[in-house]
N, C-alpha and C positions, 0 to 999 in steps of 0.2 A: 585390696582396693588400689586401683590406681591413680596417682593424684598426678598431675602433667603443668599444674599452673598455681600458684600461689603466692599472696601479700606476705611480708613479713617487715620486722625493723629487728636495726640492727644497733648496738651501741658502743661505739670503745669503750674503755677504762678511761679517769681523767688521770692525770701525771700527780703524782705525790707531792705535795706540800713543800718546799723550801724551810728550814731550820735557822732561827736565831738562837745563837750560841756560841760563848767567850772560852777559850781555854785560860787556865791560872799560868800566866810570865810574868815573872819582875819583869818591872821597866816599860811591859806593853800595854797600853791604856786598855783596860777591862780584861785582860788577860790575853787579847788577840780573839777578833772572828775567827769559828770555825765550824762556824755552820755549815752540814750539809746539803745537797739536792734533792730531792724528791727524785722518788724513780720514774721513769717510762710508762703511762697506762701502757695496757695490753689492744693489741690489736682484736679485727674479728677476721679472720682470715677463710675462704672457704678454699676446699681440699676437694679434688676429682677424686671420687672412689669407684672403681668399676663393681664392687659390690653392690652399690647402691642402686635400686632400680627406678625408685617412685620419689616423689615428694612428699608421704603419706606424714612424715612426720613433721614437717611445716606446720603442717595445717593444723596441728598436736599442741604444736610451741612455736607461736608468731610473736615472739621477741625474745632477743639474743643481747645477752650482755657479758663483757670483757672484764676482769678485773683489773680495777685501777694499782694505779704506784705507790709505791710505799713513802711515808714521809722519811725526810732526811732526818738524819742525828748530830750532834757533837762529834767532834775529834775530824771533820771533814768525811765522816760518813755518808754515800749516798743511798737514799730508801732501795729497795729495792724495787724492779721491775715486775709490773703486771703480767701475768701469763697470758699470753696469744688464748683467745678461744678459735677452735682449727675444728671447723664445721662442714661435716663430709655432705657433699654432693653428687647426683650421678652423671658419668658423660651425656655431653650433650644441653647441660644447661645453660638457656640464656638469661641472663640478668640485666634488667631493666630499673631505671629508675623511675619509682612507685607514683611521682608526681609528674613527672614530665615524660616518661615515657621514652628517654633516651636509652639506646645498647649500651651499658657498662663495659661488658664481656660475655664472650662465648667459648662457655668452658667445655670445652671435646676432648683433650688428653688424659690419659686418666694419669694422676701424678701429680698432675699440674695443678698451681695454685692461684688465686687471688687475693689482694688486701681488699674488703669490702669496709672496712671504716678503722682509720688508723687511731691507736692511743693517743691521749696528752703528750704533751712534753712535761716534764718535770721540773718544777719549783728553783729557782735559785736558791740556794744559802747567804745566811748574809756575807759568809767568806769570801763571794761573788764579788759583792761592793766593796771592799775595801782597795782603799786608794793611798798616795802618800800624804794629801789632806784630809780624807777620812778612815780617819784608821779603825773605828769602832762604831760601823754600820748598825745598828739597830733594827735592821727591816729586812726582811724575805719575800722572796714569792712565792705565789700561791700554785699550783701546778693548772698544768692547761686541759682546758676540757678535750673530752674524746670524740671524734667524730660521732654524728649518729643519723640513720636516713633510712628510709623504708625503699625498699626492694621488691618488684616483682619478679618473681622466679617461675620461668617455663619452661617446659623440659619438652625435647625436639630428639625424638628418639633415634638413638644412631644405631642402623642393622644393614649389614651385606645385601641382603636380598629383603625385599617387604611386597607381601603377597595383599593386591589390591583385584577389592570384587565388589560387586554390590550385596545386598546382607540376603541370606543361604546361598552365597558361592563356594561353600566347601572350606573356609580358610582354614577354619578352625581343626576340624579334621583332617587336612592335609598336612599342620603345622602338629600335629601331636602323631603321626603316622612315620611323617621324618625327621624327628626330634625325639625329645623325654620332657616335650611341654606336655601340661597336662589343661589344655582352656578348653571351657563349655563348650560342647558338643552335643546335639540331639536329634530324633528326627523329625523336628516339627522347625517351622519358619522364626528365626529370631537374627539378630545380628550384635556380631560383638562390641561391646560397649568399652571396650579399654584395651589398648595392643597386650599384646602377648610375644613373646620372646622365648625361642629355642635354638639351640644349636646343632645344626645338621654334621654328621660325620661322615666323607663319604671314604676314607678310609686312616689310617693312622697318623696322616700328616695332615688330611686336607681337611679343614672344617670350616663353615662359614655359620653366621648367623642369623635367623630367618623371623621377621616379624610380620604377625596376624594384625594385621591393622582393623580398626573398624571398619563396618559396609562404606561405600560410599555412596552416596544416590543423587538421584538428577537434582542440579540445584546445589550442590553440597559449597561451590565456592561462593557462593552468595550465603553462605551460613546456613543452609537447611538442612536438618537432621545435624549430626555431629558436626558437620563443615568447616571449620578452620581447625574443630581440635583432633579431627583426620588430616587432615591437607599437611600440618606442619607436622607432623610425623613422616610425610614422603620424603620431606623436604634432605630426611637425612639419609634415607636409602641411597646405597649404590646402583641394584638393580633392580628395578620392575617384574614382579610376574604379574599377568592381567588371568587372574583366574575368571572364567567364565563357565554359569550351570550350560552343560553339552544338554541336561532335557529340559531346557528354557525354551521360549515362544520364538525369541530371534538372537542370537549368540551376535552376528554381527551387528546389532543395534544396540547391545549391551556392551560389546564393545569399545565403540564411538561413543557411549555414553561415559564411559570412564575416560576415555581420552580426554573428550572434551572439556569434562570437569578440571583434570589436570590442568589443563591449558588457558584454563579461564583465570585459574588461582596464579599459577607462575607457568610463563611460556619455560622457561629454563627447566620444569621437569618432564615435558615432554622429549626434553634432551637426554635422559638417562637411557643408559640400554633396557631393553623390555623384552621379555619372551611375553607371550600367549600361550596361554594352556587351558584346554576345556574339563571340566571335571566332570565327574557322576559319569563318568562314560557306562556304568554298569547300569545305569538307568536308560537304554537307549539300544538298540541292535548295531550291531559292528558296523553294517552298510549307512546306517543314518548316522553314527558318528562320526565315521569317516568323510561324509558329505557335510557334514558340517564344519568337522576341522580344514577342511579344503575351502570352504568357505572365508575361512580365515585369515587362509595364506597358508602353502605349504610349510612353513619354517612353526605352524601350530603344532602343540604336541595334545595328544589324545589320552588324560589321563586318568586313573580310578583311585581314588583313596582306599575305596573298600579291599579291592583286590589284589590292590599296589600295582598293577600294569601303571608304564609311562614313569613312575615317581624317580627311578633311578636317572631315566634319558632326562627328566626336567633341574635335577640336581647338576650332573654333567655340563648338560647348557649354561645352567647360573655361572659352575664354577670358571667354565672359560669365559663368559665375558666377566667376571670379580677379575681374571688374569690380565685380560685385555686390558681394564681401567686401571691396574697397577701398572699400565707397560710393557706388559709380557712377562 
């Protein structure tokens, strides 16, 4: 299952206890303070993993908690410190807070970390207070509480290339043809309900990564059918292919219907580079696909899943403009 959005709360550790306690000196009133601190609750820290793919296990365990600090001892001992809880994430997640709705962080490197609610502070000792008119403090502090806040986590899927069509445009089967994805595939009308992810090779150095987005259909940025929890998955691709059925009724009005949606939801992904590529070309005689992808624009590529004509020249294309947006 793929999960792309979820509540959660989070908790620090609180900081350990402050210690009242006299060591035995002649001469020193109650022996001398030597109470220690309380340790450090522990943080809740969340970890980029590039293993991670889904939020699946959120949804499993919506609350997360830190271990607090240890309380202080005698002799100026301090407790010991709460262990960080270090809660793996997948690239691409954004984190929001749960009540107000604000961007926390957008976590895309994989490595990379955040503090998502920080431990207590830890307790004074009464060894703290002593002064040269109080020599034999009697009181401690109590350690400080841990941060604690609910989170919503959405995850904004990050791939090189993200293959957008309306639902039986081929994605599925193109993306398991030039990959070792394995997503639902069949020959009857459905559309994919949750992206899919594979890595295309096109030879020992070069690979990119290629994501089956859900269909998208007219209306989608106004929320119809999947509509936003398709759209912000564009939102992370590099490049666009606008796959399109070659034995559809109007290829150039399916088209414009994917643009448009684009462009409704954020003009800004109209900006990404984009190939066109007609698929099911095997459903269609050469002379009518060819009049179709001319339709398109000559820079359309004419391609077959089945038979694999076209898959290599559409790989090719992707890879020089992924070069172009790095620069060259």
């Amino acid at each position: 299952m793929f999960v792309d959005q979820v509540e959660i709360e989070v908790a620090a550790g609180d900081g350990g206890t402050g210690v009242v306690s006299f060591r035995r000196e002649k001469y020193v009133p109650k022996g001398g303070p030597d109470g220690g601190d309380g340790g450090k609750g522990g943080s809740v820290v969340f970890v980029v993993d590039r293993n991670v793919k889904t939020l699946l296990d959120f949804r499993h365990r919506p609350f997360y908690r830190a271990r607090a600090g240890g309380r202080g001892e005698g002799a100026n001992r301090t407790g010991a410190d709460g262990d960080d809880l270090r809660i793996a994430v997948p690239p691409g997640t954004v984190v929001k807070d749960a009540e107000t709705g604000d961007v926390l962080v957008d976590l895309t490197e994989p490595g990379g970390s955040w503090v998502a609610a920080r431990g207590g502070r830890g307790g004074r000792g009464n060894a703290r207070f002593a002064t040269a008119t109080r020599q034999a403090p009697r009181h401690a502090e109590p350690g400080g509480e841990g941060e604690r806040r609910k989170l919503m986590l959405t995850l904004k899927l990050i791939a090189d290339v993200g293959l957008v069509g309306l639902p039986n445009a081929g994605k599925s089967t193109l993306l398991s043809r030039v990959t070792r994805a394995n997503p639902k595939v069949g020959p009857y009308p459905f559309t994919t309900l949750s992206p899919n992810l594979g890595i295309a090779a096109l030879d020992d150095e070069r690979q990119m990564v290629l994501a089956d987005l859900p269909g998208l259909i007219e209306g989608a940025h106004e929320g119809k059918g999947l509509g936003h929890e398709f759209l912000r998955h564009v939102e992370r691709t590099r490049v666009l292919v606008f796959l399109i059925d070659a034995s559809g009724e109007d290829p150039s009005r399916d088209l414009a219907v994917l643009r448009r949606e684009l462009s409704e939801y954020a003009v800004a992904l109209t900006d990404k580079p984009w190939i066109v590529a007609l698929s099911k070309a095997d459903l269609v005689d050469e002379a009518e696909g060819e009049r179709r992808r001319a339709g398109l624009g000559t820079e359309a590529i004419l391609l077959s899943s089945v038979t694999g004509s076209g898959l290599q020249v559409l790989l090719e294309r992707a890879w020089k403009l992924l070069e172009a947006d790095h620069g060259g």
